[in-house]
C-alpha positions as CSV (number, residue, x, y, z in Angstrom):
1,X,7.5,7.9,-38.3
2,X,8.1,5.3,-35.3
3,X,5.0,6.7,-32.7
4,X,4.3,4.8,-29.7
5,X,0.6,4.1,-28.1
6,X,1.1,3.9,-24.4
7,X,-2.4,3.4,-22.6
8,X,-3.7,5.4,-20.2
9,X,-5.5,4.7,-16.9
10,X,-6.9,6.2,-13.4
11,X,-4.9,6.1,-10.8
12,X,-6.4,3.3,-8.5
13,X,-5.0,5.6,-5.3
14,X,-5.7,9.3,-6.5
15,X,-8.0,8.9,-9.2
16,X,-6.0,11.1,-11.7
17,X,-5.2,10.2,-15.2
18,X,-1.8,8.1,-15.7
19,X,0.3,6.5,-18.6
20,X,1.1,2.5,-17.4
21,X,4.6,1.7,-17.4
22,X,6.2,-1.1,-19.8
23,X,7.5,-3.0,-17.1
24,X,4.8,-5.6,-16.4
25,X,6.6,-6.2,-13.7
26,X,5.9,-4.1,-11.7
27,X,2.4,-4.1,-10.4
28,X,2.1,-0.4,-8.7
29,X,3.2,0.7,-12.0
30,X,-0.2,-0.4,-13.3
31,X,-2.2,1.0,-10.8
32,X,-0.4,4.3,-9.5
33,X,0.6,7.3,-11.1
34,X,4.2,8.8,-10.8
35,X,3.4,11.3,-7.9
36,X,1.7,8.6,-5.8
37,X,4.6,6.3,-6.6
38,X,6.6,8.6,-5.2
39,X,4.4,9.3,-2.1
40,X,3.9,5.8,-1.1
41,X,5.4,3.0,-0.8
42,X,5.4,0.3,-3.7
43,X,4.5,-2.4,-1.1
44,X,1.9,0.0,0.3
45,X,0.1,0.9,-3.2
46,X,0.2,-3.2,-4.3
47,X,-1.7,-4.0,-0.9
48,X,-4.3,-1.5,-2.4
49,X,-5.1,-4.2,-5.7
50,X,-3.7,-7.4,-4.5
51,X,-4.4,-8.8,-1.3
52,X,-1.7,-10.9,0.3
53,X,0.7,-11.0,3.4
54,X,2.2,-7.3,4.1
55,X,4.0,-5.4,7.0
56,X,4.7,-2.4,8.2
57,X,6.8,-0.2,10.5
58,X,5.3,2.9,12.8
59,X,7.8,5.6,13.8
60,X,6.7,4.2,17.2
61,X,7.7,1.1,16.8
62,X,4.8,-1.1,16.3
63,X,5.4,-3.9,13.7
64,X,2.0,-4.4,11.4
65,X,1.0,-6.9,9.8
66,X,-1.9,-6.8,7.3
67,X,-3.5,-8.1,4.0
68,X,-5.0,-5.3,2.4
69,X,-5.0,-1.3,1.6
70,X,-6.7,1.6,1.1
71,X,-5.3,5.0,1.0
72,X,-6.8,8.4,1.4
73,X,-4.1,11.1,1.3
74,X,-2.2,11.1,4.2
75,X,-4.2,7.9,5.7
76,X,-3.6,4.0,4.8
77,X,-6.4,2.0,6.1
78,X,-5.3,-1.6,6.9
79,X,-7.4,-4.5,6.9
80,X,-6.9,-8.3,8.1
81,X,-7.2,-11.0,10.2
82,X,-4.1,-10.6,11.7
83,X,-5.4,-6.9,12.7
84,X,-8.6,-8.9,14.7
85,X,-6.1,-9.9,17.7
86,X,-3.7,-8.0,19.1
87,X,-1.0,-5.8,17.7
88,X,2.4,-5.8,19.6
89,X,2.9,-2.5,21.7
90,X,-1.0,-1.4,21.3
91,X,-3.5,-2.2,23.7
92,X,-6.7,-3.1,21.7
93,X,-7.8,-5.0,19.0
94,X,-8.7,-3.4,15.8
95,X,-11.5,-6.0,14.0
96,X,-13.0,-3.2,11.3
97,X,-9.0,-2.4,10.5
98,X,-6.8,0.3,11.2
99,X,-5.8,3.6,9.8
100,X,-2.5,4.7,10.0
101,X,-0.5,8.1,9.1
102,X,1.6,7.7,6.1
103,X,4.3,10.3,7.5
104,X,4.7,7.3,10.1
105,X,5.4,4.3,8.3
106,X,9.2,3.4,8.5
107,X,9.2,0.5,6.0
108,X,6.6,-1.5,4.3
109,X,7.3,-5.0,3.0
110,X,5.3,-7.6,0.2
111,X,5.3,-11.3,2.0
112,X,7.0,-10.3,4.9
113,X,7.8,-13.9,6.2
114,X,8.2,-14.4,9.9
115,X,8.2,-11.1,11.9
């Protein structure tokens, strides 16, 4: 009888049990479970565990970008230095981060580049 051990593991974003994917690969495999998968955004749930260079869209246009993640439910918070000045199309600057509604987010990209 061919049986299979897949590990288990608590979801980093929702804190419910999970089964990690095969795929080394893919990072938010290892620390999401299938419904936040779906939910978020990969580039979204990988800024939660490995801080780098990512960007977002708001439905209102403003371009983001940021280093790190945390998400509670229907709230990212983004943290950075590139959050300490100013972000294009808001007024102030926002040095302890900022949250922002996931509903809102058009796209979210790892290692953006240029914007």
């Amino acid at each position: 009888m061919d049986t299979e051990t897949r590990a288990t593991f608590a979801c980093y974003v929702c804190g419910e049990a999970a089964v990690r994917s095969e795929d080394p690969e893919q990072v938010e495999d290892f620390v999401a479970c299938a419904d936040c998968r779906r939910r978020y955004p990969a580039a979204l749930i990988k800024a939660t565990v490995d801080p780098l260079d990512y960007a977002l869209k708001l439905t209102t246009g403003e371009e983001i970008r940021f280093e790190s993640a945390t998400i509670h439910g229907d709230f990212a918070h983004l943290s950075s230095e590139h959050l300490k000045g100013h972000i294009k199309g808001l007024t102030l600057p926002f040095d302890r981060g900022l949250d922002v509604a996931i509903d809102q987010i058009v796209w979210c990209a790892d290692a953006p580049g240029c914007l």
